[in-house]
Wavefront OBJ file of the C-alpha trace (Angstrom):
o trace
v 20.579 6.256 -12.534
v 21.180 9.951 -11.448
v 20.000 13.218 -12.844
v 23.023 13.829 -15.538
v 22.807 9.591 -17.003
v 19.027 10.496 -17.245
v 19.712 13.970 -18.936
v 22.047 12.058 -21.382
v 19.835 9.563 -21.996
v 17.279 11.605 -23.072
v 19.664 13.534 -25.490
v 21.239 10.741 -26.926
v 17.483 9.150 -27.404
v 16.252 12.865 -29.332
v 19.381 12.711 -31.667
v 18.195 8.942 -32.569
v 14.729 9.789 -32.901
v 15.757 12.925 -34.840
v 18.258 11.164 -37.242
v 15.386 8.516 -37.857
v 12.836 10.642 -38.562
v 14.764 12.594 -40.950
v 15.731 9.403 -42.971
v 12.207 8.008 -43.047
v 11.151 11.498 -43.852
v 13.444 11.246 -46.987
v 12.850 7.656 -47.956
v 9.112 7.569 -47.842
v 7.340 10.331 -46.248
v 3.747 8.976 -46.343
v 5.527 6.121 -44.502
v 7.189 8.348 -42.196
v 4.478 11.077 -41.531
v 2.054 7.302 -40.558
v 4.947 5.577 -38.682
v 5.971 8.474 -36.659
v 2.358 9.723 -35.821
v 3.348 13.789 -37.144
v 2.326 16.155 -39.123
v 3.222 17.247 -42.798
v 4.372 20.441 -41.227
v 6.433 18.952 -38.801
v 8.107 16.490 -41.743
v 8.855 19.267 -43.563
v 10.381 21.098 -40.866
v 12.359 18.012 -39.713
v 13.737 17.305 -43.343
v 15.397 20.779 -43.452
v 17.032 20.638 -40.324
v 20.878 20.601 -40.656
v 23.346 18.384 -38.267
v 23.783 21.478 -36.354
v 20.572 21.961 -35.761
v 19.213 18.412 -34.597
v 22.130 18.646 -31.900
v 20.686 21.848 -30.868
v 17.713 20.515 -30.806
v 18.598 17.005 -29.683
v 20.561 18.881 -26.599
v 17.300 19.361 -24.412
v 16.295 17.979 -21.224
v 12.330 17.231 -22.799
v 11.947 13.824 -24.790
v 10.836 14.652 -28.504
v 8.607 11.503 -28.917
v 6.095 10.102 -27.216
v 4.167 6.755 -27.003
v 1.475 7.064 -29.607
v -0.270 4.181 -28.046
v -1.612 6.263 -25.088
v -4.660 3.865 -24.734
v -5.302 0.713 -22.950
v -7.323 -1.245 -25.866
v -4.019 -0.596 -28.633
v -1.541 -1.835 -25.597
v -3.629 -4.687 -24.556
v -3.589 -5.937 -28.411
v 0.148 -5.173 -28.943
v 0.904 -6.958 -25.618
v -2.161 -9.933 -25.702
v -3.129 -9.168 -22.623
v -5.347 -11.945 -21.417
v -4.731 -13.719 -25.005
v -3.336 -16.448 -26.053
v -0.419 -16.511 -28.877
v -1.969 -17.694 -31.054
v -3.928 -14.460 -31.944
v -0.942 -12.867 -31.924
v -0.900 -11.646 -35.710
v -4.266 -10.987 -35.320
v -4.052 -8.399 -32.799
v -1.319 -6.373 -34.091
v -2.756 -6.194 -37.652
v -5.957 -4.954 -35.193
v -3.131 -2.140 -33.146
v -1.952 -1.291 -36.383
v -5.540 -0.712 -37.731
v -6.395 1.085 -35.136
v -3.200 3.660 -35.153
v -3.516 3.954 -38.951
v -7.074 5.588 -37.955
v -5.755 8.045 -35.431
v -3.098 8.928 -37.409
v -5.365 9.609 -40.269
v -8.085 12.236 -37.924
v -4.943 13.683 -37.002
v -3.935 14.459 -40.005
l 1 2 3 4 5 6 7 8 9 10 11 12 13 14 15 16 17 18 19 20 21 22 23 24 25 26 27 28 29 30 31 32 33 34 35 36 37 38 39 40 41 42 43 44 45 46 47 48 49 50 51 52 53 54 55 56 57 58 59 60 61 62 63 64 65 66 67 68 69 70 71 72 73 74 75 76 77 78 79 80 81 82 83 84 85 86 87 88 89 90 91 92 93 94 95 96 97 98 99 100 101 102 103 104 105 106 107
């Protein structure tokens, strides 16, 4: 992949994101601001913004999300690392737990 397919990528990704977040913003913002890991500042600002703006936006060269799962323990239970299946459910109800927590002493 060269420089402009990565640069295109990553625009085509922030419209996505941006076009998701706005719709989950609208349809159930306590679900939104806990499933994308933001703010109620930032939902507001993201439910005003007009098509015009997200391309704008969108247009960068800098990714607008991010992994939320920046730490080893919530990747080793999303990915049962060292597990066997069959604590499969288990461990993502734990992950889940576990980013529901963050997102809350964010908040």
């Amino acid at each position: 992949m060269n420089a402009d397919q990565i640069l295109s990528e990553i625009r085509e990704a922030n419209l996505s994101y941006l076009m998701l977040a706005q719709s989950l913003i609208r349809t159930d913002r306590e679900q939104a601001l806990y499933r994308l890991g933001i703010s109620e500042e930032s939902a507001s600002m993201i439910s005003l913004l007009s098509p015009a703006q997200m391309m704008k936006i969108a247009s960068g060269n800098t990714l607008l999300c991010r992994f939320r799962m920046d730490d080893d323990l919530v990747w080793g239970l999303l990915t049962n690392h060292g597990k066997s299946a069959s604590n499969d459910t288990t461990s993502r109800l734990h992950a889940s737990i576990l980013m529901a927590g963050r997102h809350q002493e964010a908040a």
